[in-house]
MDTraj code that builds the backbone (N, CA, C; nanometers):
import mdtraj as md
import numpy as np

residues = "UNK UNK UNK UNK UNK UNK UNK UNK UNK UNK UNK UNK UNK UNK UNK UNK UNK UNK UNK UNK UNK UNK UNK UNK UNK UNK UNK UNK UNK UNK UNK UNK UNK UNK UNK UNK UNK UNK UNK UNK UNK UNK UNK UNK UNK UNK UNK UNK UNK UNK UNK UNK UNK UNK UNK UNK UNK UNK UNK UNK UNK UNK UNK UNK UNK UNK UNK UNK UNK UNK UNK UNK UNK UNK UNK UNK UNK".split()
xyz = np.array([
    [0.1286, 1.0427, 0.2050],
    [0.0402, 0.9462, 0.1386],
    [0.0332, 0.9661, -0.0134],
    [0.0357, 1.1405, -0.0212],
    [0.0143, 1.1198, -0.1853],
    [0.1071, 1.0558, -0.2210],
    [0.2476, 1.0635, -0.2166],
    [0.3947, 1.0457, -0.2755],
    [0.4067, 0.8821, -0.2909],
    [0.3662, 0.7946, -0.1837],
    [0.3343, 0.6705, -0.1631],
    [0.2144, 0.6057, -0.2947],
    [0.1620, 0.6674, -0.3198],
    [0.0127, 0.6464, -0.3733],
    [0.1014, 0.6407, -0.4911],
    [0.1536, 0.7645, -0.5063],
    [0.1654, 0.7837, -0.6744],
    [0.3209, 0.6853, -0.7024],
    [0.4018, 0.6659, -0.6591],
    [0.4976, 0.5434, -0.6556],
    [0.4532, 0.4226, -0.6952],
    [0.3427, 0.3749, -0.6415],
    [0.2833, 0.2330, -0.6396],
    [0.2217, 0.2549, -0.7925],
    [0.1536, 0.4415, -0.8310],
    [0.1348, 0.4189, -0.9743],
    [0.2365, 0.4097, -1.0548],
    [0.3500, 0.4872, -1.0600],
    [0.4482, 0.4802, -1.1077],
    [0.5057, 0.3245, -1.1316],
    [0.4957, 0.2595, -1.0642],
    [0.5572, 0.1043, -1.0495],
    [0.4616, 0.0162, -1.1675],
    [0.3121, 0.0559, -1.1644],
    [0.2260, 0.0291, -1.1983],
    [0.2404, 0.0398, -1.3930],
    [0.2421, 0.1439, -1.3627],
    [0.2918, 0.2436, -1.5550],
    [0.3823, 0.1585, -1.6246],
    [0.5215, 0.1035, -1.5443],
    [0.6440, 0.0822, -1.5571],
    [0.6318, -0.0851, -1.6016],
    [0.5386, -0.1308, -1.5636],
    [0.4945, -0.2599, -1.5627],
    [0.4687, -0.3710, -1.4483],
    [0.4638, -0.3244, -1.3388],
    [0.4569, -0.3753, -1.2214],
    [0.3612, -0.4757, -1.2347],
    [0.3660, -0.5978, -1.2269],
    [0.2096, -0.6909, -1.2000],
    [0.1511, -0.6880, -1.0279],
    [0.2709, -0.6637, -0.9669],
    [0.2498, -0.6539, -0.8062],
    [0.2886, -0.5327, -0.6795],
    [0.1824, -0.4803, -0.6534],
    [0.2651, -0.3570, -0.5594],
    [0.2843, -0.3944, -0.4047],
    [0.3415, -0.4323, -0.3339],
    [0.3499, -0.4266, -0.2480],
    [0.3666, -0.3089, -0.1328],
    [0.2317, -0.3553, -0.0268],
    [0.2150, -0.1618, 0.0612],
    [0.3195, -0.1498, 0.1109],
    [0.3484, -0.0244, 0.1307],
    [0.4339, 0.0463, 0.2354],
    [0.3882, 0.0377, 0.3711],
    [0.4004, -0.1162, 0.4206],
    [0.4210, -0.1370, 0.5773],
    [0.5177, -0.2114, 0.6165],
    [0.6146, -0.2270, 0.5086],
    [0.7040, -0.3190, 0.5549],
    [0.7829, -0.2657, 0.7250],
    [0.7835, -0.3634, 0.7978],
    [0.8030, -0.3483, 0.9301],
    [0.7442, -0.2842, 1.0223],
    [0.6332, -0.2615, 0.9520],
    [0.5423, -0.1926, 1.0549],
    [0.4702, -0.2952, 1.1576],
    [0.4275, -0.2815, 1.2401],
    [0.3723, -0.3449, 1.2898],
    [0.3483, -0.3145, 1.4726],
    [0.2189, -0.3229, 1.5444],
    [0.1476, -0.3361, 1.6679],
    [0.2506, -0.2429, 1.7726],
    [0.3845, -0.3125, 1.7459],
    [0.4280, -0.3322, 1.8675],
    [0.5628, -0.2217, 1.8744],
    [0.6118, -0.1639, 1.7097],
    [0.6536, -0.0598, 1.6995],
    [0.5592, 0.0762, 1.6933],
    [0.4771, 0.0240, 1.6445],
    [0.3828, 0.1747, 1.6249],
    [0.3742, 0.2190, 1.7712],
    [0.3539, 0.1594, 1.9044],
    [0.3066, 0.1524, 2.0546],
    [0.4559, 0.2040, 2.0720],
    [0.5421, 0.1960, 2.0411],
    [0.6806, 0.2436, 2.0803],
    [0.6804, 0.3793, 2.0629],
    [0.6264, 0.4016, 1.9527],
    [0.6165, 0.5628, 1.9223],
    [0.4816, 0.6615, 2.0005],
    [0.4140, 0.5227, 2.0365],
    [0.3212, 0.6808, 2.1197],
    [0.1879, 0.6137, 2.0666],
    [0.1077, 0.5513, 1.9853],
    [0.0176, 0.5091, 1.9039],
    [-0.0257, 0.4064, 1.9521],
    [-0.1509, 0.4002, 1.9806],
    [-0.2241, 0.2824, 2.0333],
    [-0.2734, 0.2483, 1.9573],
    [-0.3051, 0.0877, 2.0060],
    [-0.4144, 0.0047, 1.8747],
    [-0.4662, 0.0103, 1.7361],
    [-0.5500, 0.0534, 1.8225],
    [-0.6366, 0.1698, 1.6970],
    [-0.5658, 0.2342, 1.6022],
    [-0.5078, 0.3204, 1.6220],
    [-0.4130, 0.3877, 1.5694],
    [-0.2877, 0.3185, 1.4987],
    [-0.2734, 0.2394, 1.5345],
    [-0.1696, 0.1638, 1.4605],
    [-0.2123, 0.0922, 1.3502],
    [-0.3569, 0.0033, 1.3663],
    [-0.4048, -0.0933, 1.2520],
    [-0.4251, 0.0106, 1.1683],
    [-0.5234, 0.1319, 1.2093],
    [-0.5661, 0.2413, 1.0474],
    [-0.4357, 0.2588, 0.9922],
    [-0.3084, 0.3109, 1.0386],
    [-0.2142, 0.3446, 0.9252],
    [-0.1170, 0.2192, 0.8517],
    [-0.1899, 0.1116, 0.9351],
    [-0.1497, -0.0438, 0.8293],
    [-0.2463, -0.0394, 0.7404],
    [-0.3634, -0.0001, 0.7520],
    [-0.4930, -0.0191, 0.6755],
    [-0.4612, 0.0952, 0.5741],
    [-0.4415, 0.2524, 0.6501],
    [-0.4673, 0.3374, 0.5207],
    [-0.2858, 0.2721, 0.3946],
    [-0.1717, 0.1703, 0.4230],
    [-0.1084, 0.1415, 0.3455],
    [-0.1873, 0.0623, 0.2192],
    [-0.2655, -0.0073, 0.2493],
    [-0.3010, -0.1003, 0.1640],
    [-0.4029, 0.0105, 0.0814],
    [-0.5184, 0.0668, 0.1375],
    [-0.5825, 0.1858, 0.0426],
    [-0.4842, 0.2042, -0.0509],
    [-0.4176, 0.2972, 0.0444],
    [-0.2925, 0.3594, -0.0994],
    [-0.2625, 0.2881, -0.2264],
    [-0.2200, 0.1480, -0.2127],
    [-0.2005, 0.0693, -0.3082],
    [-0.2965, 0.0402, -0.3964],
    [-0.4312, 0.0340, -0.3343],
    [-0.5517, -0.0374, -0.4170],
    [-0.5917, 0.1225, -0.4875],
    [-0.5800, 0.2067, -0.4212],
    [-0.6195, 0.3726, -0.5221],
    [-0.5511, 0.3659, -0.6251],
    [-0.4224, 0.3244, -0.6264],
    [-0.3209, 0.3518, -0.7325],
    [-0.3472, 0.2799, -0.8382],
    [-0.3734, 0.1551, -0.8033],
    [-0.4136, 0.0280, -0.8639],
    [-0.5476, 0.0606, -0.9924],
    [-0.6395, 0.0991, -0.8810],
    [-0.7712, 0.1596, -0.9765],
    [-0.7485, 0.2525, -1.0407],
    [-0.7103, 0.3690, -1.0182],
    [-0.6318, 0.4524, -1.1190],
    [-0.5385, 0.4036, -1.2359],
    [-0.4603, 0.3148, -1.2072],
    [-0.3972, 0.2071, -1.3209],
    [-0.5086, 0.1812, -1.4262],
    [-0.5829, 0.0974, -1.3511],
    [-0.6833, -0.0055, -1.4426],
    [-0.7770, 0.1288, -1.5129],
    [-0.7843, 0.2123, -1.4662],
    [-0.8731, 0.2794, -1.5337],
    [-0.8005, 0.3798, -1.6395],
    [-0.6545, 0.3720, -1.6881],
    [-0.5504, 0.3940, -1.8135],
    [-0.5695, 0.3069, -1.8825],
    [-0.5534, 0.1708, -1.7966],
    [-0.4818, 0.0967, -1.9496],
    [-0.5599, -0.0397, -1.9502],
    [-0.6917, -0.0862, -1.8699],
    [-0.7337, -0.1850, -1.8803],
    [-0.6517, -0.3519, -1.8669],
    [-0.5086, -0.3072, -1.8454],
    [-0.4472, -0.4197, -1.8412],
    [-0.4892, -0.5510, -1.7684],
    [-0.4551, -0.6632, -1.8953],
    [-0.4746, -0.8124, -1.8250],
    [-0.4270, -0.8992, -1.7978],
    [-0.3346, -0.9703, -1.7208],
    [-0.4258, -0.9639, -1.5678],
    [-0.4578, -0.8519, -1.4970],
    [-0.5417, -0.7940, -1.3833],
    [-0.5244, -0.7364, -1.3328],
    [-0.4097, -0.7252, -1.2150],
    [-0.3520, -0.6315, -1.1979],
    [-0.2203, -0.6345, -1.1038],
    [-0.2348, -0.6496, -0.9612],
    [-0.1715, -0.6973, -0.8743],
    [-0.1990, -0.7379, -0.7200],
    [-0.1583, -0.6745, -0.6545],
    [-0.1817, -0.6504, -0.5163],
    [-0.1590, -0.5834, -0.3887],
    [-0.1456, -0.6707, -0.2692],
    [-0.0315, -0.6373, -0.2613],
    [0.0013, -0.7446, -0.1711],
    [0.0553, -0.6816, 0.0048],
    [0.0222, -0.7603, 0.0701],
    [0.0351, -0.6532, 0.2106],
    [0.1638, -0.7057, 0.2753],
    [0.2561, -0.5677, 0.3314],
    [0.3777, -0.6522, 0.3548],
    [0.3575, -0.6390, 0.4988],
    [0.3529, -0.7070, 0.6177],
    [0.3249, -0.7307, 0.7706],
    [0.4488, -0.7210, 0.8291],
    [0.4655, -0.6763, 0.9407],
    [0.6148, -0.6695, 1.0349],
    [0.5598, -0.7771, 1.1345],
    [0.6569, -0.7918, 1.2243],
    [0.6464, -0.9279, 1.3450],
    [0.5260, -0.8730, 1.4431],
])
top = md.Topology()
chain = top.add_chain()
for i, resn in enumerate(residues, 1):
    res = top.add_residue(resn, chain, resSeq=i)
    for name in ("N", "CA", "C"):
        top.add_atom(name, md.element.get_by_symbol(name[0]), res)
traj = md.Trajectory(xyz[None], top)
């Protein structure tokens, strides 16, 4: 998570207006493949998007930049 977190800042620094989370292809029905129920599957879609929005606030709180930059959630099938 940290390494994730700090990427999305890194992207952020670099000039990123948009981070998109690290869930690409994640989703319900692979997570259940691996052993992970429900529950368990939405929190580590959920803790992706945290990650992004921590990084994000940490951004805004360097450089005040305007616009503020977006987070965008990437969903699997």
């Amino acid at each position: 998570p940290d390494i994730i977190r700090q990427v999305h800042l890194d992207y952020f620094r670099a000039g990123a207006q948009c981070a998109i989370t690290a869930s690409y292809q994640a989703s319900l029905a692979g997570f259940a493949q691996r052993g992970l129920d429900r529950e368990e599957a939405e929190a580590l879609i959920a803790r992706s998007v945290v990650l992004a929005v921590d990084a994000r606030t940490e951004f805004l709180a360097e450089s005040q930049r305007s616009p503020r930059p977006l987070v965008a959630g990437a969903v699997g099938p």
